[in-house]
Phi, psi and omega in degrees: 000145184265159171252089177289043161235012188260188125299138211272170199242124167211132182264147191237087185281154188233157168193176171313080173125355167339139165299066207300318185302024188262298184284296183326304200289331170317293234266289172334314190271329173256015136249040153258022189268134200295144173063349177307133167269137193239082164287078194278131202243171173151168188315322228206145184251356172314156186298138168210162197270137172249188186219131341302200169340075197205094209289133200219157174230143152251179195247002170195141177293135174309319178318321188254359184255173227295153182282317220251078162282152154307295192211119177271091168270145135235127164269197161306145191205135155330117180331315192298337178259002157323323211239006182276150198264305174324300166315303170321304178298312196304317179285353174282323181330263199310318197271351174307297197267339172324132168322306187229156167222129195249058188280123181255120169068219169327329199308318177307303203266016163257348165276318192278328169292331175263042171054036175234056179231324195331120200036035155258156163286141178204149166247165206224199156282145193273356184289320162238057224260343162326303204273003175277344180288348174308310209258359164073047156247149168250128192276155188200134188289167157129156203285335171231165212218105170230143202214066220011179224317355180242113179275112170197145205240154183301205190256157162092254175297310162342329179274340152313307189285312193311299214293311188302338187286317171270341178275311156334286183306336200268331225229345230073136175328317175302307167302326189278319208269345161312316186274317189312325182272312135351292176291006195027054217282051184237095174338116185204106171282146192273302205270320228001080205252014205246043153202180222281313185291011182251321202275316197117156186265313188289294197319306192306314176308287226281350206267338157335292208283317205291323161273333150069261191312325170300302194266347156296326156332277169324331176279307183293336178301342173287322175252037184264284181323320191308000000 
C-alpha cells in the first residue's frame, strides 16, 4: 500500500539497450508533480546506453529502491533481460505492492513475463500485440489500456499519455491538463501512417521485417518462460 499524504515515489527501469524513447517522454511528464521522487532503477549504478545510442546512469539500485512505490514503468529492454531471473523478480517484488504498474511498448510485455499482467487487460507494439496472452494478459487494441491499477501503451507517444493519466491520478486534473499544455502536447503525425489499418498492407510489411529479429526474440523469451 502507498501512502497519498507523501509525494509520490516512482521507479523508471533503465538497463543496457532501454528503448530511452519509451522513457524519456514519461519520465518529463511525471516529474512535474512538485517533489515527486523519480528513481531510474538497475542493478547497478555504473553508465550504461539506451538504444539508440544514449548514455545514462541509474539513480538507484533494485536493492535501495523504495518498497511502497506510486508507480512502477517499464519501456522496451532487450530480449536478454526479458529472461533475467534478478530483473523479474526486483519487478514482481516492487509491482505487487505498487499504486500503479506502467508498461510502454515491449515494456507490457516485460510486466507481463513477471507475472503482473496475469487476467488484466493490456496493449503492446502491435507487431506483438499476440503475445500478450503468452504472459496471461488479455489483449486489447488501443494505444493506451487501463485496467485497474495497470496502464499500459503502445511505444512513443503512449509514454506521454501513460504520464498525463498518473500525474492526473497522483496530482489532480489541473496539474495533469498543465504538463498537457507546457508540453504543448497535440499530436499532427506528418504521414498518418502511425497503425497498421492507416499505413496499409505494404507498409505494414516492410515495418514487420524491420522488427523481425526483435520480436522473434521476444517470442522465444516466452517460450522460454513457457
Amino acid at each position: 500500500m502507498t501512502d497519498r499524504h507523501r509525494p509520490p515515489r516512482i521507479a523508471i527501469l533503465v538497463c543496457p539497450g532501454f528503448a530511452q524513447i519509451d522513457v524519456v517522454g514519461f519520465h518529463t511528464i511525471i516529474s512535474m508533480i512538485p517533489g515527486a521522487s523519480v528513481h531510474l532503477v538497475w542493478k547497478h549504478r555504473d553508465e550504461i546506453a539506451g538504444a539508440p545510442h544514449f548514455p545514462t546512469r541509474a539513480t538507484t539500485t533494485f536493492a535501495d529502491c523504495p518498497e511502497d512505490l506510486d508507480v512502477l514503468f517499464a519501456g522496451a529492454v532487450p530480449t536478454e533481460v526479458m529472461e533475467d531471473r534478478e530483473t523479474l523478480d526486483f519487478l514482481a517484488d516492487r509491482g505487487s505492492r505498487a499504486r500503479w504498474v506502467a508498461g510502454v511498448c515491449a515494456g507490457s510485455l516485460l510486466l507481463g513475463a513477471a507475472g503482473l499482467l496475469r487476467g488484466y487487460r493490456a496493449t503492446t507494439f502491435f507487431q506483438v500485440h499476440d503475445q500478450l496472452s503468452l504472459h496471461g494478459a488479455i489483449p486489447e487494441r488501443g494505444n493506451v489500456v487501463e485496467d485497474r491499477n495497470r496502464i499500459t501503451a503502445g511505444p512513443a507517444t503512449g509514454s506521454h499519455e501513460i504520464g498525463f493519466r498518473l500525474v492526473q491520478d497522483l496530482a489532480g486534473d489541473e496539474l495533469a491538463m498543465l504538463a498537457e499544455l507546457v508540453s504543448e502536447y497535440a499530436p499532427k503525425p506528418l504521414f498518418g501512417v502511425g497503425t497498421p489499418e492507416l499505413a496499409g498492407p505494404e507498409l505494414t510489411e516492410r515495418a514487420l521485417a524491420f522488427t523481425e529479429e526483435y520480436v522473434a526474440g521476444l517470442s522465444h523469451s516466452a517460450g522460454v518462460r513457457g
